[in-house]
Each structure stands twice: as structure tokens, then as C-alpha cells.
KEZA-153407 format. One record per residue (C-alpha): residue in one letter; x, y, z. Coordinates in steps of 0.5 Angstrom, whole numbers. Each point is the difference from the previous one (the first is absolute). Example, Ala and Ser with C-alpha at 12.3 -4.5 7.8 and 13.67 -1.06 7.14 Angstrom:
2
@aa:A	px:25	py:-9	pz:16
@aa:S	px:2	py:7	pz:-2
END
This chain:
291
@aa:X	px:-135	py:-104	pz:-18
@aa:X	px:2	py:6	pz:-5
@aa:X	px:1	py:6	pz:0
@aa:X	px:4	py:7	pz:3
@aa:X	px:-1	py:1	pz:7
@aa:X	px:4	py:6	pz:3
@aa:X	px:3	py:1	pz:7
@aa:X	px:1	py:7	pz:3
@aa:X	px:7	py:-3	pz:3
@aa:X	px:2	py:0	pz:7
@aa:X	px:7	py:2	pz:4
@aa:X	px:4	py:-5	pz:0
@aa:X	px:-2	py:-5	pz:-4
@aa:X	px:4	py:-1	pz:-7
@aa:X	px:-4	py:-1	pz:-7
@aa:X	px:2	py:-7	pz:1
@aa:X	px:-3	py:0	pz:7
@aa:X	px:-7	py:2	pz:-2
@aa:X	px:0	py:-5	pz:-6
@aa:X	px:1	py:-6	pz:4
@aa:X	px:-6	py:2	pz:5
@aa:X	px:-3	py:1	pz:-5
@aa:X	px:1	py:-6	pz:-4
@aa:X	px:-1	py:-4	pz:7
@aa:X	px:-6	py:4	pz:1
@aa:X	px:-4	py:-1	pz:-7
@aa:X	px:3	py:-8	pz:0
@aa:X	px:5	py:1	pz:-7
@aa:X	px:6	py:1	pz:-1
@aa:X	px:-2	py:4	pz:-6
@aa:X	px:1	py:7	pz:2
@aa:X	px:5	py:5	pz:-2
@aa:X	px:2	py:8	pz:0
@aa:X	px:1	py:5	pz:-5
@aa:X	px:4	py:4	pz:4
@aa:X	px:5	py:0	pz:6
@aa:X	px:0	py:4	pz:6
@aa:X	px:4	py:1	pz:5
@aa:X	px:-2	py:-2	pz:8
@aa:X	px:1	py:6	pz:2
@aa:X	px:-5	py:2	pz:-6
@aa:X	px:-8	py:0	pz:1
@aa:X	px:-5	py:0	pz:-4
@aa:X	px:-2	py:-3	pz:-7
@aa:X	px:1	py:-7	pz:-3
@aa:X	px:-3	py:-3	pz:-6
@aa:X	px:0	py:-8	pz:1
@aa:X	px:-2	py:-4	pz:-6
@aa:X	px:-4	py:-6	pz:2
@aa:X	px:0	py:-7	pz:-5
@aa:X	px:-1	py:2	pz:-7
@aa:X	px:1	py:6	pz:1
@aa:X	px:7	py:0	pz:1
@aa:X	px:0	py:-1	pz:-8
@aa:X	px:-1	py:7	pz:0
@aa:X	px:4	py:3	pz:6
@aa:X	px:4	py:4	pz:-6
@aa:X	px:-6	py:4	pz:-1
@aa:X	px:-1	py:2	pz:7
@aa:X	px:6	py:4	pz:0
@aa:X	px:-1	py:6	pz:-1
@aa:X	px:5	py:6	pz:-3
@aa:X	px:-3	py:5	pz:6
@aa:X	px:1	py:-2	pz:7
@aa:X	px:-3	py:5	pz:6
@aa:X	px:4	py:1	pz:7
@aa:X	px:0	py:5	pz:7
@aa:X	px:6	py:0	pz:2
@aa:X	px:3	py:3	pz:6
@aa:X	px:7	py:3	pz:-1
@aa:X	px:5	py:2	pz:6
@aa:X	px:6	py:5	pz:-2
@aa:X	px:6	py:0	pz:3
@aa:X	px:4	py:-6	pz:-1
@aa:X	px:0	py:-7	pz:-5
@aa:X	px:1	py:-7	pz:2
@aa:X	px:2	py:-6	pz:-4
@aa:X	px:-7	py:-3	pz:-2
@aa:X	px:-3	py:8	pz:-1
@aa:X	px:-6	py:-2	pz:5
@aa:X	px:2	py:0	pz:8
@aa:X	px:1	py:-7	pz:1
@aa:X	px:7	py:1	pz:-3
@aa:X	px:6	py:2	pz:3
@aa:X	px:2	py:8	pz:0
@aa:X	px:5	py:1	pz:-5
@aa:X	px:-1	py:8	pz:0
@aa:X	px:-2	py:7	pz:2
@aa:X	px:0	py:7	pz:1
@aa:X	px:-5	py:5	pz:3
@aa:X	px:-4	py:2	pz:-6
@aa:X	px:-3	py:7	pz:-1
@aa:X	px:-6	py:0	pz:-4
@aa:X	px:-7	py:4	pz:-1
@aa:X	px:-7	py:-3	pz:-2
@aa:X	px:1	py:5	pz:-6
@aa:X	px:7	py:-4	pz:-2
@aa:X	px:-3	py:-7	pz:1
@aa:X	px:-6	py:0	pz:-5
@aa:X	px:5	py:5	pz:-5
@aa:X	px:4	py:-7	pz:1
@aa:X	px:-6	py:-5	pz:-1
@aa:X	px:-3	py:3	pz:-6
@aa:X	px:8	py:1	pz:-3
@aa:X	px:0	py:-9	pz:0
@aa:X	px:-6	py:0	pz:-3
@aa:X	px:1	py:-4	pz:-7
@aa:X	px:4	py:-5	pz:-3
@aa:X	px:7	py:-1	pz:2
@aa:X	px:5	py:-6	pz:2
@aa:X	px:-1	py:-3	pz:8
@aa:X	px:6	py:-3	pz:2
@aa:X	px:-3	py:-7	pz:3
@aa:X	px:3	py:0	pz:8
@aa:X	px:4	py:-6	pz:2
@aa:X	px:-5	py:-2	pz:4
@aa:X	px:-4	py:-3	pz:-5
@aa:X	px:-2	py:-7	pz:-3
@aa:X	px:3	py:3	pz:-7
@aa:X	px:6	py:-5	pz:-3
@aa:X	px:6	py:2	pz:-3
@aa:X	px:4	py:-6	pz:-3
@aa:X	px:-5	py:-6	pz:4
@aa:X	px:0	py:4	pz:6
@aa:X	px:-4	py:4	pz:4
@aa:X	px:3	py:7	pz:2
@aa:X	px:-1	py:-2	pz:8
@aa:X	px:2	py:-5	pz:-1
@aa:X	px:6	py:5	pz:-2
@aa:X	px:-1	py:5	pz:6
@aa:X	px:0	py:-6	pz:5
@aa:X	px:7	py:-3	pz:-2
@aa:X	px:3	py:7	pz:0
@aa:X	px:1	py:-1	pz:-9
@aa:X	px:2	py:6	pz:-3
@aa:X	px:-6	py:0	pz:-6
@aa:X	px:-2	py:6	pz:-5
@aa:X	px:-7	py:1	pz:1
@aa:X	px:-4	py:1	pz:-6
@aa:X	px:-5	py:5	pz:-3
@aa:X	px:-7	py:-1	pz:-3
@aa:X	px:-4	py:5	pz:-3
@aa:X	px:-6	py:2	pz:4
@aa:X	px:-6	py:6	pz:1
@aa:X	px:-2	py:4	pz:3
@aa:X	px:-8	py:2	pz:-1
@aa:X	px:-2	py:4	pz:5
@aa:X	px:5	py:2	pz:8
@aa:X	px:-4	py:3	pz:5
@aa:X	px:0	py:3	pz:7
@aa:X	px:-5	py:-2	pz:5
@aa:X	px:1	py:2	pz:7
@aa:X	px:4	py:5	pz:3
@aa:X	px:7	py:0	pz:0
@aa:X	px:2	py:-3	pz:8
@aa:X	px:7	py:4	pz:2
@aa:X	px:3	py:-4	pz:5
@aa:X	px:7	py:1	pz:4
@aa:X	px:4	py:-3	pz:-5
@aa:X	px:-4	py:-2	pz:-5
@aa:X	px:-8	py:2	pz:-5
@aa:X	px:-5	py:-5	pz:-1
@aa:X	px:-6	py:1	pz:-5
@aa:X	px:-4	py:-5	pz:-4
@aa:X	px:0	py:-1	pz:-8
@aa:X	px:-6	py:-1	pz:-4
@aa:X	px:3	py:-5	pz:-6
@aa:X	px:-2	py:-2	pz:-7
@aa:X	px:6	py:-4	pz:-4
@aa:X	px:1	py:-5	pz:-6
@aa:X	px:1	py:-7	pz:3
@aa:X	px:7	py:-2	pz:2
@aa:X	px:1	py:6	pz:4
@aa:X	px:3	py:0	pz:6
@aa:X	px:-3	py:5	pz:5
@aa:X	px:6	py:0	pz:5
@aa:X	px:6	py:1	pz:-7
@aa:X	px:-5	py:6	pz:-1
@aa:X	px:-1	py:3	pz:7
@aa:X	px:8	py:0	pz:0
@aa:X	px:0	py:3	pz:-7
@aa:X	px:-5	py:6	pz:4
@aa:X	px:4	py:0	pz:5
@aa:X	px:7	py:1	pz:-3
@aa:X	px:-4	py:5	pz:-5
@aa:X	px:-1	py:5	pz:7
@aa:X	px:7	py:-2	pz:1
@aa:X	px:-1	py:-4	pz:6
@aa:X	px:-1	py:-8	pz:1
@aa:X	px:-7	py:-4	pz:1
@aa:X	px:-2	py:-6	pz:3
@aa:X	px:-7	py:-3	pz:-2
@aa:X	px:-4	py:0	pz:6
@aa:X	px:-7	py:-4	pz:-1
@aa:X	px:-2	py:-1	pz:-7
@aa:X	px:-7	py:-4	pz:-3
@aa:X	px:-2	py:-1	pz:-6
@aa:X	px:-7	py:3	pz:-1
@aa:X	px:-2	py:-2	pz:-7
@aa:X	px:2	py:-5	pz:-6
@aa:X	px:-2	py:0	pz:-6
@aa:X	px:-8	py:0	pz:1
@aa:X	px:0	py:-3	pz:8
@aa:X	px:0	py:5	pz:5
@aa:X	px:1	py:0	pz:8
@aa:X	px:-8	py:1	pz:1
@aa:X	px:-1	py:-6	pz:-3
@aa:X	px:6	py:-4	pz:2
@aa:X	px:-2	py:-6	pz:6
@aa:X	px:4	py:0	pz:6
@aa:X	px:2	py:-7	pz:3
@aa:X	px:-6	py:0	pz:5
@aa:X	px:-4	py:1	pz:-5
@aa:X	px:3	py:-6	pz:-3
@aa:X	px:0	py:-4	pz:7
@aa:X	px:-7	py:2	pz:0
@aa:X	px:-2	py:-2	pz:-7
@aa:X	px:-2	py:6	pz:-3
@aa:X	px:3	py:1	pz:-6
@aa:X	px:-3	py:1	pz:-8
@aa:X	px:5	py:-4	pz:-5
@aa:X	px:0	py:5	pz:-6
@aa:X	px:-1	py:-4	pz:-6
@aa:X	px:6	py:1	pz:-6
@aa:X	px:-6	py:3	pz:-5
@aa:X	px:-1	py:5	pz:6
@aa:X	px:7	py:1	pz:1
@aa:X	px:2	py:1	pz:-7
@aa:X	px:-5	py:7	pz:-2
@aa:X	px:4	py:3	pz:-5
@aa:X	px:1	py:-7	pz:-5
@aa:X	px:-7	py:-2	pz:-4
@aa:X	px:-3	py:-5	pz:1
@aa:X	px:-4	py:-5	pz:-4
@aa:X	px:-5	py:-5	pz:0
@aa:X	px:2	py:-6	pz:-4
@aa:X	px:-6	py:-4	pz:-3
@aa:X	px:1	py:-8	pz:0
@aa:X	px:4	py:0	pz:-7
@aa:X	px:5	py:5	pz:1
@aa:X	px:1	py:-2	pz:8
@aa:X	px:2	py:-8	pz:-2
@aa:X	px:6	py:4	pz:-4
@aa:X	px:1	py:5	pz:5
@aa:X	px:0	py:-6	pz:6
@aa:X	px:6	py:-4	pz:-5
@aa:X	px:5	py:6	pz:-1
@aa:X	px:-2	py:1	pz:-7
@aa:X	px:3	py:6	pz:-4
@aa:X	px:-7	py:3	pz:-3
@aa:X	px:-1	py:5	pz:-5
@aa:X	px:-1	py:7	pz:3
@aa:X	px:-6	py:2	pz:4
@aa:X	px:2	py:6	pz:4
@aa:X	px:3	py:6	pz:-1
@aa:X	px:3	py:2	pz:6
@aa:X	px:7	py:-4	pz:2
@aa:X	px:-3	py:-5	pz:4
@aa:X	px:-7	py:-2	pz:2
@aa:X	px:-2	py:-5	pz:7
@aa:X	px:-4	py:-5	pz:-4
@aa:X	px:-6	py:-3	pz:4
@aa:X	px:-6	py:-5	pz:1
@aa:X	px:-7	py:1	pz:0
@aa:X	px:1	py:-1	pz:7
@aa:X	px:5	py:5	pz:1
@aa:X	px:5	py:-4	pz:0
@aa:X	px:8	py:1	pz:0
@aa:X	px:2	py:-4	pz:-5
@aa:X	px:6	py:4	pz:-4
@aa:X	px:4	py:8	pz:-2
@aa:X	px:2	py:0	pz:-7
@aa:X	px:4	py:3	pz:-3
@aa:X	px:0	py:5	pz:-7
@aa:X	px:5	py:-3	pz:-5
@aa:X	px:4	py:4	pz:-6
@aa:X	px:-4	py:-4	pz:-4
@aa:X	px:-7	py:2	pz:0
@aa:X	px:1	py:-7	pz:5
@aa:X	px:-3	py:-1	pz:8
@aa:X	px:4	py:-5	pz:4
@aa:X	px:0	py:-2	pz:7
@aa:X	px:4	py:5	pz:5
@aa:X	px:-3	py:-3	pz:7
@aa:X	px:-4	py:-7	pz:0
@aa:X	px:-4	py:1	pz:6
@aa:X	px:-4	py:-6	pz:-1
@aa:X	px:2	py:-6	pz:-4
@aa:X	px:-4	py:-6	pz:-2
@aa:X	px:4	py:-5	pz:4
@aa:X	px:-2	py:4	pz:7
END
């Protein structure tokens, strides 16, 4: 069993959770996931099965979409609302004020990462700080920004505001550091309050499965060739596939940077990759000989 099965994530449960279901479900231990998501997070889960676990890199695209919902007004410690209030004032903003602040955060700039986070710092994980109550020194990464949006009307409510956000981002983008950021931006505090993850890469919430339709059976498993529109693909005559099948540098029979060799069946059977010297060699052996 190989392939790529995408699970519109429930509530509750972590990325984790959904790949034990899932490899207890399809009778494998070989299943991963391309990008975590918080419990507290739905929506769109990429889960490498079998052989297409040798690829999960090339399934991490630099572009992720979400809808978020945001309350403005206070901050907790994890940034969402299953953390513990840490600040808050009263916050005094338009609509108007709003999206001349979403669109001042579109482009790159430097996230700091928040303290609830698997992130690692000297071999530690940072909640690992928080929890301990250890001073640590947050770091920044680069992100951006692609495009920022509003998407529903803006909630006044007795102390705080509420509204949804449409968000396209680069990969490694925490939506929780970046409606802190909108927030102070507005001069206020914000706390994430849903959050799902709409798109990732190609996959898609529409084309997403859910675990009763898993329970059910009724599910397609994308093959890696599908999954993988952007890289050429070749087809391999008997010669050329003995020495792909064995890992051989060969001599350059493509022009772009990497190529999905197959079989005449279709069959996955490598990626290679162009080298400097007018050379090909293997990036990823998705199938080997000795299989």
C-alpha cells in the first residue's frame, strides 16, 4: 500500500493521533505526516503511506493556506485560547484599522517562534522551557507573507473584537505568532481562537477525507507520480531501468533538475537528480531491486 492520503483533521485530536488511526486503520506501521497541527487545529493533513514516505520532503510545500479566527483584546501564554491569560486591555479598533493592518504584514519579515512550540534550543524543546518556568530567549525565523485578508465582518463585543482572516503563508509560519503581530500592530493583544488549515501545497480541504470516511472505506490513496505534478516524468526502457533499479550515476538524460523515473507499467521506481557534471544520480529510490 502506497501513496498519499489527505485527512481533513478533526479537533482534538494531534498529527500523531490521526497517523496511529490511520496506520491501525490501513494495517501498517508506514505512515507519516508532512506537517503538524495543533489539537485545537483542523483541517488539512498530508500522510505519506509505504514508499511514499521516501518522498515526504517533496510533499512540503513553501505555501500553506489557513482561516483563522482572531479575538482581540487579551493574550495567553500559548497565543490560542487553551492557554492561561497573560495580558489585556480594551482594544479600540475599526474594520478600517484592521485590514490597513492586514495588509501592513504582508511580505517577509522575522516571526518570533512562540514558547509553545516543539522548536529546540540547546536539545530542548521550548515547552519544554515554558513548562519548567526557564527563562529562554526566543528565536526568529524568516517568514512571509503572501497574501492577508479579511473575511467576515468585524464582532464588537463587551471587551474584545472578533473576526476571521484568510491566510497564505511560507511554510514554518506560525498563524498564532502572526495574529500576535496583527494584534500589537493595532496596539492591542490577540489570541487565535479556531484555526484550519485550508490548503497544502496541491491538497486541498474539498479533497481531504475525514475519519469516517476512512472508518467507511472510502478513500482514494494518490499515487506519488500523481502527487508530484511539477517533477518530469520518464519512462524507463528495460536497459536504462536495470541501471536506475541498482542506483547508478548515469549520464544526463533530462534537462530539468530532477526527474520521476518509471516503468512501463508506471511504476515508481526512482527521482534522480541533475549533477554538475552533466551526470544524473539518485535523489530518492522509491523502489529497489531487492524489494
Amino acid at each position: 500500500m502506497n501513496g498519499i492520503l489527505v485527512i481533513n483533521k478533526p479537533k482534538g485530536y494531534t498529527s500523531r493521533d490521526i497517523v496511529n488511526i490511520i496506520s491501525k486503520k490501513l494495517g501498517t506501521k508506514k505512515v507519516g505526516h508532512t506537517g503538524t497541527l495543533d489539537p485545537m487545529a483542523e483541517g488539512v493533513l498530508v500522510l505519506p503511506v509505504g514508499r511514499a514516505l521516501k518522498i515526504s520532503e517533496l510533499l512540503t510545500s513553501n505555501k500553506k493556506e489557513y482561516k483563522a479566527r482572531v479575538i482581540l483584546g487579551y493574550e495567553t501564554d500559548t497565543l490560542d485560547i487553551t492557554g492561561k491569560e497573560t495580558k489585556r486591555n480594551n482594544p479600540a479598533v475599526s474594520e478600517e484599522d484592521i485590514k490597513r493592518a492586514l495588509q501592513e504584514m504582508i511580505g517577509r519579515q522575522l516571526q518570533e517562534v512562540p514558547i509553545y512550540s516543539a522548536v529546540k534550543i540547546n536539545g530542548k524543546k521550548l515547552y519544554e522551557y515554558a513548562r519548567n518556568n526557564i527563562p529562554v530567549t526566543l528565536p526568529k525565523k524568516e517568514i512571509e507573507v503572501y497574501e492577508l485578508s479579511l473575511i467576515d465582518n468585524v464582532k464588537k463585543l463587551k471587551d474584545t473584537i472578533e473576526f476571521t482572516i484568510y491566510c497564505r503563508v511560507s511554510k514554518g509560519t506560525y498563524i498564532r505568532s502572526l495574529i500576535r503581530d496583527i494584534a500589537l500592530k493595532l496596539g492591542t493583544y490577540g489570541t487565535m481562537k479556531e484555526l484550519v488549515r485550508t490548503k497544502q501545497g496541491i491538497f486541498t480541504i474539498e479533497k481531504a477525507y475525514t475519519l469516517e470516511d476512512i472508518e467507511k472505506a472510502d478513500y482514494r490513496l494518490i499515487p506519488i507520480k500523481e502527487a508530484l505534478p511539477n517533477i518530469k516524468q520518464i519512462n524507463l526502457d528495460d536497459k536504462l531501468l536495470k541501471k536506475v533499479k541498482n542506483g547508478q550515476v548515469l549520464d544526463s538524460f533530462f534537462t530539468e533538475d530532477l526527474a520521476l523515473l518509471v516503468d512501463k507499467k508506471g511504476n515508481e521506481i526512482a527521482i534522480y537528480k541533475k549533477t554538475e557534471n552533466n551526470k544524473v544520480k539518485p535523489y530518492k529510490m522509491i523502489e529497489v531491486q531487492n524489494e
